[in-house]
Each structure stands twice: as structure tokens, then as C-alpha cells.
C-alpha positions as CSV (number, residue, x, y, z in Angstrom):
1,X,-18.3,34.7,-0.6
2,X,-17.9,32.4,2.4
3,X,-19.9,29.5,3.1
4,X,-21.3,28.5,6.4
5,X,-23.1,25.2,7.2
6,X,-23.8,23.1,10.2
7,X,-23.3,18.9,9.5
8,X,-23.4,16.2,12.0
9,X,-20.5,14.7,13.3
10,X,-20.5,11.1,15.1
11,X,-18.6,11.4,19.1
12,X,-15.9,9.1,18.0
13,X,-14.7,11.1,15.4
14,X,-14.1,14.4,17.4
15,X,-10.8,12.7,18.6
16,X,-9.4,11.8,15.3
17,X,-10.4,15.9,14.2
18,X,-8.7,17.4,16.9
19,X,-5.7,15.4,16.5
20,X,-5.2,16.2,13.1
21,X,-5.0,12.3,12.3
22,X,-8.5,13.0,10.4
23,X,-7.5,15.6,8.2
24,X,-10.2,15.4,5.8
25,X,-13.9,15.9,5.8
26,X,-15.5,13.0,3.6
27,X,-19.7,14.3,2.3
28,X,-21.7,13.5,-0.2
29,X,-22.1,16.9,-1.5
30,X,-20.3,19.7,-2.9
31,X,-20.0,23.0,-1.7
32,X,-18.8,25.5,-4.5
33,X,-17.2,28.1,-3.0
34,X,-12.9,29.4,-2.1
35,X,-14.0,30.1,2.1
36,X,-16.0,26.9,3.6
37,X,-16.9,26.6,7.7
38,X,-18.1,23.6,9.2
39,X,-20.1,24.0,12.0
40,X,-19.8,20.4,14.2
41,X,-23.0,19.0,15.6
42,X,-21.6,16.2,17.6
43,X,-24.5,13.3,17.8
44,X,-26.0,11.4,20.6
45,X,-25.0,10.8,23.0
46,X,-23.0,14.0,23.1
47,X,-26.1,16.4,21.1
48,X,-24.2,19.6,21.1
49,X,-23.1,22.0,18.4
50,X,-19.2,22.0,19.7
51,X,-17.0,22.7,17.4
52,X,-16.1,24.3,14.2
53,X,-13.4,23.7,11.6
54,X,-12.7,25.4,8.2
55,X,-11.8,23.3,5.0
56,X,-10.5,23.6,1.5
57,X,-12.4,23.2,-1.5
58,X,-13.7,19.9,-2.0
59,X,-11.1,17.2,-4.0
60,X,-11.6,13.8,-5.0
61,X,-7.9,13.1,-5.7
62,X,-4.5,13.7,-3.6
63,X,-2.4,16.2,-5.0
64,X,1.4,14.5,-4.7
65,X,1.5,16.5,-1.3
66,X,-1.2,15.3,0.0
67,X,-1.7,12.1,2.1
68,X,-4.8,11.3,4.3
69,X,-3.6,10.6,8.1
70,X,-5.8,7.4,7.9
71,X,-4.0,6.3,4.8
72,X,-4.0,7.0,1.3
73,X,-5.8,3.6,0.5
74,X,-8.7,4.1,3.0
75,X,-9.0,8.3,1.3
76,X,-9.9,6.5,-2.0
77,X,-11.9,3.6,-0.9
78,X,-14.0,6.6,0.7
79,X,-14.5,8.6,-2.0
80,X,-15.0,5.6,-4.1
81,X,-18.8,5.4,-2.5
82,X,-19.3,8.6,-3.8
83,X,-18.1,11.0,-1.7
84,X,-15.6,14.4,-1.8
85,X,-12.8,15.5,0.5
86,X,-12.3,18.2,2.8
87,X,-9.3,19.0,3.2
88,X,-9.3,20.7,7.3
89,X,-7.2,23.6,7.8
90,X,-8.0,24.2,11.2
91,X,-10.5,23.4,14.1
92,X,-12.0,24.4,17.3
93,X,-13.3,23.3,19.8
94,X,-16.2,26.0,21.3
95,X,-16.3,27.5,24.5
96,X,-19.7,27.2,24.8
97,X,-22.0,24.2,23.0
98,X,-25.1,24.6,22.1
99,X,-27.5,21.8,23.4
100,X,-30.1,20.3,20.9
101,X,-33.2,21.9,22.7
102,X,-31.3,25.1,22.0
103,X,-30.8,24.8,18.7
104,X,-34.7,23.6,18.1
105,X,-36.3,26.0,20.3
106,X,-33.7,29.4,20.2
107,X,-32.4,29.4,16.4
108,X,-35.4,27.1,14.8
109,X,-33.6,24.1,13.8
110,X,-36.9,21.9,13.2
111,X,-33.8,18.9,14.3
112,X,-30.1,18.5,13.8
113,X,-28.9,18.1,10.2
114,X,-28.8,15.2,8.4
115,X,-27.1,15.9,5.6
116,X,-26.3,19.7,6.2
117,X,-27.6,23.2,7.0
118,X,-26.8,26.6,5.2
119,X,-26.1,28.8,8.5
120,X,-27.2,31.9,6.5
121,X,-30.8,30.7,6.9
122,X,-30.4,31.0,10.4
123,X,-28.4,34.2,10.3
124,X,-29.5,34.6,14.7
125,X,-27.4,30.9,15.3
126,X,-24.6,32.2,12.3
127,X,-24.2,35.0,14.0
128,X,-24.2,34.1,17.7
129,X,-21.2,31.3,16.5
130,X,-19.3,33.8,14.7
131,X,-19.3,36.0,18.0
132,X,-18.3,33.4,20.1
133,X,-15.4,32.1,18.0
134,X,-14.0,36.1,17.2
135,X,-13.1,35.9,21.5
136,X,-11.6,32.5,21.2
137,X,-7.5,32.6,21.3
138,X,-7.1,28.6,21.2
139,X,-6.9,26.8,17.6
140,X,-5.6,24.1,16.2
141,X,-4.2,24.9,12.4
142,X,-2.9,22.1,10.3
């Protein structure tokens, strides 16, 4: 089964995920499954679903392959505060954001997430992002 969910995602970050320099995905939760999409709410001042990425299984130590692109020190001093890693496999960016209002008023959001969303609660939003990103040809794989 694939898993689906929507989490926020501070401006200053997108940079550092489209790069590939941030190529992990630090949260507080775990999300048990083989297939994992992140949907990317990108906060104020920005307030648009933007983005999406797709992640491995969540670790909490680096395989001898692995290394973190902000450094192998600062991946365990993160997960150290009790957090998991991501590992990202690929994003993209959308070619067309959703606004906040939308989300809210549209798909029933009551506000963005804080934590994070299952997107199979909101199968109408799920669905209209899986639509969009079957037409998109531009990706960045890691």
C-alpha cells in the first residue's frame, strides 16, 4: 500500500530540497509503509501546497552509503531530539499550487497541517494532485 500525506514545509528549506543538498526528511513520526509521498505545504509567507517528493522508509541510522548533504554530524544531532529520517528519492516542484483558501474552502482542510495529513481522507485534494503530477515531465531523482 502507498501512503500519502501532506506536512508543512518552512520557505527556506525548499532551496536545500530541490538541490538535493537536503536529502532527508527529519519528523517526529513514523510512517509504516514500503511507498511514502510527501505532499509540501510551503508556510507563510509562501502558503501554497507546491511540491511533492517521495521518500524511503524512515531510518534513524546511516547505512555505510549513506551520508546526509548537511553532514553526517548534524543527521544525528537531529535525530537525537527524537526524530526519523527520510531518505528523498525524488521531488517536484508543481505546476500548479494550491493556495491556503483553496485547500480550506475546496478540499476541507479545517488549516494547514501541523504535524501531518493522511491525503486519503481527502481523497478530492489526493486525487486532483495525483492528476496533476501524472502530466508533469520535469523531476528531480536523487
Amino acid at each position: 500500500m502507498a501512503t500519502d500525506i501532506l506536512i508543512s514545509i518552512y520557505p527556506e528549506l525548499m532551496p536545500q530540497l530541490e538541490s538535493g543538498i537536503k536529502n532527508f526528511e527529519f519528523r517526529p513520526f513514523v510512517i509504516n509503509d514500503d511507498s511514502i509521498t510527501m505532499w509540501l505545504y510551503e508556510t507563510k509567507p509562501t502558503k501554497l501546497l507546491n511540491a511533492v517528493m517521495n521518500v524511503k522508509p524512515a531510518i534513524s541510522v546511516l547505512s555505510d552509503n549513506q551520508h546526509y548533504g548537511l553532514g553526517d554530524d548534524k543527521f544525528y544531532e537531529i535525530i537525537n531530539t527524537g526524530r526519523v529520517a527520510y531518505e528523498i528519492t525524488s521531488f517536484r516542484w508543481l505546476d500548479n499550487p494550491i493556495d491556503i483558501k483553496k485547500i480550506k474552502t475546496y478540499y476541507g482542510l479545517a488549516n494547514a497541517p501541523q504535524n501531518f495529513v493522511y491525503l486519503q481522507n481527502y481523497p478530492k485534494l489526493l486525487s486532483d494532485l495525483k492528476d496533476q503530477t501524472q502530466h508533469q515531465q520535469s523531476s528531480l531523482d536523487f
